[in-house]
N, C-alpha and C positions, 0 to 999 in steps of 0.2 A: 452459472448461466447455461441457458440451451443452447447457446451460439452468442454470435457478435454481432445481433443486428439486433437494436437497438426498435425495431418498429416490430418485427416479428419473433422475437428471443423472448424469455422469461428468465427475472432471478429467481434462482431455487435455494440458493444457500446465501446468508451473509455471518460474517463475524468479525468480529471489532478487538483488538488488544490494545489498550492507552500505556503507553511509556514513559519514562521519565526522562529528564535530554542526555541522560547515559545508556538510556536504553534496556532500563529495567521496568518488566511489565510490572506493571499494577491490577491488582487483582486478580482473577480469573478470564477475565475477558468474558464475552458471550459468542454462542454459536448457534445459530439455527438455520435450521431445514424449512425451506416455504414450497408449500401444495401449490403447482402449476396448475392451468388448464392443461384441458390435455389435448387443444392443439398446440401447444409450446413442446407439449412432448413428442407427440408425433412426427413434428419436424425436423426433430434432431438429426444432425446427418450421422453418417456411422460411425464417424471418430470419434466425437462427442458424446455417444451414446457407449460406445465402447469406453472412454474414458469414466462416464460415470457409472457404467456397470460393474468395471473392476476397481474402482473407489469405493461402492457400497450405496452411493448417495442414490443413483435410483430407487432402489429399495426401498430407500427411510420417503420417498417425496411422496407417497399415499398418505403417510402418517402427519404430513409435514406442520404449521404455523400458517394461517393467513398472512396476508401483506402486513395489514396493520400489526397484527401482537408481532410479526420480526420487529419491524419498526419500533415500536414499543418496547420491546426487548434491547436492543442495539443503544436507544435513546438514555432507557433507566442507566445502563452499563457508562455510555460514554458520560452521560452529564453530572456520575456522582464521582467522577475522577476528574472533570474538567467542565464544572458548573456553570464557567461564563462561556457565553459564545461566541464563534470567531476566537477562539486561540488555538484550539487544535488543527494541526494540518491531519491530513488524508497521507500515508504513507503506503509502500508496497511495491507489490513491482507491478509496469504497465498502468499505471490508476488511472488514468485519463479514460480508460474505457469502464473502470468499475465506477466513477463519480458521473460518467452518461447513466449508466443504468440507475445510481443513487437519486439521483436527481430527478429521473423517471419516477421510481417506486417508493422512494422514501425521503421526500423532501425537507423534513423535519431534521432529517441526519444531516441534510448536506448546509441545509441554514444554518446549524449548530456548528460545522466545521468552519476551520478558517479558508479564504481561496487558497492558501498558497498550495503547495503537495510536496512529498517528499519522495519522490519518483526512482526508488533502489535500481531501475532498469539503464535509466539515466547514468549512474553510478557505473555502472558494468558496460555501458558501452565506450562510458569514456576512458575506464579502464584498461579497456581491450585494445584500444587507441597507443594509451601511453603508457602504462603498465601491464603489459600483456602478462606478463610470470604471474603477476600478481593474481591478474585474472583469469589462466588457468589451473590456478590451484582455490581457485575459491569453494567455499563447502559444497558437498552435494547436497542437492535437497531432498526431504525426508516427507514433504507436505502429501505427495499422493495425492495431489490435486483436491483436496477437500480446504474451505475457504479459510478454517482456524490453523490447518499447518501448515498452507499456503502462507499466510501471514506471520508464522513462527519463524518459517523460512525467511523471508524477509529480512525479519530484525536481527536473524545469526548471518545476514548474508551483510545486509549494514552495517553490522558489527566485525565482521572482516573486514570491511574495504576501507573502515574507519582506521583499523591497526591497520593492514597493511599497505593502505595508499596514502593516506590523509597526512599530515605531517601532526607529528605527538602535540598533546596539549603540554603547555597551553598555546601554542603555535610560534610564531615568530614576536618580536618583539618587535613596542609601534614604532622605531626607525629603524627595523629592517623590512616591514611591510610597509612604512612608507614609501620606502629605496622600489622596493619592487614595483608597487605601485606606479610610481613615478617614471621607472622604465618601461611602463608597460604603454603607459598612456600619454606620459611628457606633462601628468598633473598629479595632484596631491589627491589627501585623504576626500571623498565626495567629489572631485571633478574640478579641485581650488588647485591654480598652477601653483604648480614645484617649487623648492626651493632654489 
């Protein structure tokens, strides 16, 4: 993106990885570069412009993809890994601002996805909370701000916090998550008092 405003900013890159619920990618994913106007680029502030000049990605955005063939592209990739719609969530870190701008630019992606989201930031702040060690040894990221290793990142970042926070599968057993349950809230499994 050219910033975070959502009325004057442009997507310039998007890239999609589908996973499996262990968190193995499928396929290759896609990646593409989209041709801005160029006042989306003009108004980049200097950060942002700095970040994508030592990424590389302003360079490639002359060369880039219209809206549609991304969209197009993105669509082919996610629907022949996950055909029906509404089952895929939207994963990553922060997504509540990249599903603003999806929903902007490429509404076919966000119809196809499920509402829910799997918000990795979510993940790391609650970390930081209650598992702090955990969470400052978590990987460094390798993405360089460009939107397919951005997302690589991601799935190695969910894939730690999964070992190192999560309790091991297959998790507790149902009357030891019931018990906790029940201590937590004074009722059972769905919200049915306790035993």
């Amino acid at each position: 993106m050219t910033g975070l405003d959502i009325k004057n900013d442009a997507l310039i890159e998007v890239a999609a990885l589908v996973t499996d619920s262990e968190l193995n990618i499928l396929g290759d994913g896609v990646d593409v570069v989209i041709k801005p106007d160029d006042a989306a680029v003009a108004q980049m502030s200097d950060f942002v412009r700095d970040m994508h000049t030592k990424s590389g990605l302003l360079a490639e955005l002359p060369h880039g993809k219209t809206m549609a063939e991304a969209e197009a592209a993105v669509m082919e990739y996610i629907s022949t890994w996950v055909p029906d719609p509404r089952k895929a969530p939207l994963g990553g870190n922060s997504v509540g601002t990249d599903r603003v701008f999806l929903s902007r630019d490429m509404p076919a992606v966000v119809e196809h996805l499920h509402y829910r989201v799997i918000d990795v930031s979510t993940i790391k702040e609650l970390s930081r909370r209650w598992y702090a060690r955990a969470y400052f040894q978590s990987p460094a990221k390798k993405g360089g701000h460009r939107a397919l290793g951005d997302i690589k990142d991601s799935i190695d970042e969910l894939r730690y916090y999964r070992e190192a926070v999560f309790v091991p599968s297959p998790g507790p057993d149902s009357a030891t998550a019931q018990k906790i349950a029940k201590g937590i809230t004074g009722a059972g499994p769905g919200g049915q008092p306790g035993e």
